[in-house]
C-alpha positions in Angstrom: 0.0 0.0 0.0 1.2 3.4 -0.7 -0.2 7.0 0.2 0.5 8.8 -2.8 3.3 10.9 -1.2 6.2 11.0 -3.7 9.6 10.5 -2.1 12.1 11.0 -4.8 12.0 12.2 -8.6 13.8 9.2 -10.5 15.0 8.8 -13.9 15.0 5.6 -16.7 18.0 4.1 -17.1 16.0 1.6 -19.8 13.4 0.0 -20.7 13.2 -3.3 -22.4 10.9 -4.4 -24.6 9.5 -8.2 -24.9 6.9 -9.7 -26.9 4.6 -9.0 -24.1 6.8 -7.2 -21.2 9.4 -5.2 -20.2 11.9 -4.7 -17.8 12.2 -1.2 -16.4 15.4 0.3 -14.4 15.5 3.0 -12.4 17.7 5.2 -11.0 16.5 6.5 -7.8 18.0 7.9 -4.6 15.7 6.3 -1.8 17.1 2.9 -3.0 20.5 4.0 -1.3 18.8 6.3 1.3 15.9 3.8 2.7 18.1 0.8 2.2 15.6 -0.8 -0.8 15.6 -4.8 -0.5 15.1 -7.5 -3.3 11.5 -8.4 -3.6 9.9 -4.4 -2.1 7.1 -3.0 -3.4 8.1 0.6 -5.3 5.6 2.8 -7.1 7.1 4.0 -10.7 4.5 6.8 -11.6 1.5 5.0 -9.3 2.2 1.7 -11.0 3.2 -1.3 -7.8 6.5 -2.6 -9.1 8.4 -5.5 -7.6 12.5 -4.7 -6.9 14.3 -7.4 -8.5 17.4 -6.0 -8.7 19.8 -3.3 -6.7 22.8 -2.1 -8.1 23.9 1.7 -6.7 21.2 3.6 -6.8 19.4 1.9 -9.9 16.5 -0.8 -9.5 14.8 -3.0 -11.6 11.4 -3.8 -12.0 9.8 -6.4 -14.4 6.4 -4.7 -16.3 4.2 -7.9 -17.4 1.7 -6.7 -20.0 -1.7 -6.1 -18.0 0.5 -3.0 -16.4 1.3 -2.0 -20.2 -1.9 -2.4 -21.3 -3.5 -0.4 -18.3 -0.8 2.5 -17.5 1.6 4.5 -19.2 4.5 3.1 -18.4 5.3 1.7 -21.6 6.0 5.1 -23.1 8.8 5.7 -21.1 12.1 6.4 -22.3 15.8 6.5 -21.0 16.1 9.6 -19.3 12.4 10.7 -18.7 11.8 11.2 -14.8 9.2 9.6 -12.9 7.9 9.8 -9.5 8.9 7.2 -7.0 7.4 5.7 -3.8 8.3 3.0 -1.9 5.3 0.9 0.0 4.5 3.0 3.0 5.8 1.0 6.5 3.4 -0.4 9.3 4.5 2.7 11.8 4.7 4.9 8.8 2.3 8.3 8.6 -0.4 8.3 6.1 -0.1 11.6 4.9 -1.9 11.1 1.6 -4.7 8.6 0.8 -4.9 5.1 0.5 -3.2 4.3 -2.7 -2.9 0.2 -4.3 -0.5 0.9 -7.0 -2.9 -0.7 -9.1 -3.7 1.7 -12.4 -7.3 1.9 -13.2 -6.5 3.3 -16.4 -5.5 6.8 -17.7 -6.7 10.1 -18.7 -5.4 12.7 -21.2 -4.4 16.4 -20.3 -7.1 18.2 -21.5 -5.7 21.8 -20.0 -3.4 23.8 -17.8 -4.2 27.1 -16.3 -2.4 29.3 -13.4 -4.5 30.2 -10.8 -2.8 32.3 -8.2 0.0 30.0 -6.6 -1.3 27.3 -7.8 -1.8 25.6 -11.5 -4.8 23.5 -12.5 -4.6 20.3 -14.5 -8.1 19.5 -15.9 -7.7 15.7 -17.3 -10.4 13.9 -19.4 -11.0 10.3 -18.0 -13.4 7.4 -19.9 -16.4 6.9 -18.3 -15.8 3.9 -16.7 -13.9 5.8 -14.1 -15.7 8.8 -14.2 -18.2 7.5 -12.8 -16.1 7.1 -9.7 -14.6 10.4 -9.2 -16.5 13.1 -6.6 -15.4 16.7 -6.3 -13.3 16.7 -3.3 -12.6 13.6 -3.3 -9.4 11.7 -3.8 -7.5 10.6 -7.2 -4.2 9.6 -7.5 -2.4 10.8 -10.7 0.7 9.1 -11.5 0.6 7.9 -8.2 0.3 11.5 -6.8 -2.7 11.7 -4.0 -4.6 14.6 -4.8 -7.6 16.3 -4.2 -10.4 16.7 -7.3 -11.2 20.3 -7.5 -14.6 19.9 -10.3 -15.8 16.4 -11.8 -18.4 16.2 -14.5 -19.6 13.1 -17.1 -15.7 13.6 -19.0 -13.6 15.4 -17.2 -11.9 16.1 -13.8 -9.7 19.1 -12.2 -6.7 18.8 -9.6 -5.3 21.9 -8.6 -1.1 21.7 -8.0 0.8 23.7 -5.2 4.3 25.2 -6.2 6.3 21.9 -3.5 4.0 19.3 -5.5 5.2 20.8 -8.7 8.6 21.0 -7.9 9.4 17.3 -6.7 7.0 15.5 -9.3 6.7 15.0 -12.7 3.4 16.8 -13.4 5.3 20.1 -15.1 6.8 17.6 -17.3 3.2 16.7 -18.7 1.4 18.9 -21.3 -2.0 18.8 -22.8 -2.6 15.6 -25.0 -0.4 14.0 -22.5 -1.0 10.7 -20.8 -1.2 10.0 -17.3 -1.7 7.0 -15.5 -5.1 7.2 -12.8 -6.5 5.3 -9.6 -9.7 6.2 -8.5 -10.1 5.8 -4.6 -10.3 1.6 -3.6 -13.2 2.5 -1.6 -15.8 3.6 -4.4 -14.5 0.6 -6.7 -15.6 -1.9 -3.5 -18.7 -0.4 -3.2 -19.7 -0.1 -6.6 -18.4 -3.6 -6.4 -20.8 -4.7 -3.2 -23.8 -2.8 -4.9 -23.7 -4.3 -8.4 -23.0 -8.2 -7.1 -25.9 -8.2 -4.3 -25.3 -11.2 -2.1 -27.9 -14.0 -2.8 -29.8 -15.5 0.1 -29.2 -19.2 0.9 -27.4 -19.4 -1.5 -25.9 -23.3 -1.4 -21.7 -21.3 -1.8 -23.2 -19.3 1.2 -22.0 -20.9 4.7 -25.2 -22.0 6.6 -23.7 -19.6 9.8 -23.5 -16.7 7.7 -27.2 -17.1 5.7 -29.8 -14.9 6.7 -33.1 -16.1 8.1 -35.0 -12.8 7.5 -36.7 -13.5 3.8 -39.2 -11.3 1.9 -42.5 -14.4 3.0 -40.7 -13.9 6.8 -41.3 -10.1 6.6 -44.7 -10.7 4.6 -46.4 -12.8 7.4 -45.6 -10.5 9.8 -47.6 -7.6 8.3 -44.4 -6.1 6.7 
């Protein structure tokens, strides 16, 4: 689990291309600075990556293709920075949101405009995930936890401080650009829980956990 706090701005040493995957390296310093081990959880631009190798400061990651098909990552290139976060620590502060690592998809740039301090990135999203983003709610964008400023049925605002912009890679992105989303875990289970309504006695459903209130039991009472 991550929190969307970005520790370190890294930058592609290579990625490899396979039939079907790729093998991504990174050079990063909290490898060095928060003692990274083989097999860690790291977030690459929000996307959950397994550490499979450590040497200096650079890591390596192995991209199978759902995580190509799904996020950006595969239109990186040697040199182009990313943000970096390793999984956040049992005793750890959450100073961000609850984050998987798990892309939901992406979005496009749509527009940037300055307002005041800040700078506003408005990103069209499909509406598959749309559907799951609420103004002032959460969204991370690659793998950044911020806040959504407007939703409507296309298209989303965040609004960037000056420290967020200067130790991610959000100024690298421009409109047309592609970033990598995650909608907040918690509407995705309860959409989840609302659209798969659990099925009384049904013969998978444990006898302890069955429920002996029906729609007859309710009837017969004057209900």
């Amino acid at each position: 689990m991550f929190t969307g706090i970005v520790e370190d701005l890294g930058t592609v040493e290579s990625l490899t291309r396979g039939a079907d995957f790729a093998a991504l390296a990174v050079s990063s310093n909290v490898v060095v600075t928060d003692r990274t081990l083989l097999g860690e959880s790291i977030a690459v631009n929000g996307v959950c990556l397994t550490v499979t190798s450590i040497h200096g400061t650079t890591f390596t990651a192995d991209v199978m293709h759902e995580t190509l098909r799904r996020s950006s990552l595969g239109l990186l290139r040697r040199g182009s920075p990313v943000n970096v976060e390793r999984a956040m620590p049992a005793d750890g502060r959450f100073s961000g949101h609850i984050v998987s690592g798990h892309i939901d998809g992406t979005g496009i740039v749509r527009a940037i405009v300055r307002d005041g301090i800040a700078t506003v990135y408005t990103i069209d999203a499909p509406h598959n995930l749309m559907r799951f983003i609420a103004e002032k709610g959460s969204i991370a964008v690659e793998g950044i936890s911020l806040t959504v400023t407007f939703a409507d049925d296309r298209s989303f605002g965040v609004s960037i401080i000056p420290h967020t912009a200067g130790h991610t890679v959000l100024p690298e992105r421009k409109v047309g650009d592609i970033v990598n989303l995650e909608i907040d875990p918690i509407a995705r289970y309860v959409d989840r829980l609302l659209s798969m309504p659990r099925i009384e006695n049904d013969a998978d459903t444990p006898k302890a956990s069955r429920s002996s209130i029906t729609e007859d039991f309710l009837l017969s009472r004057g209900f």
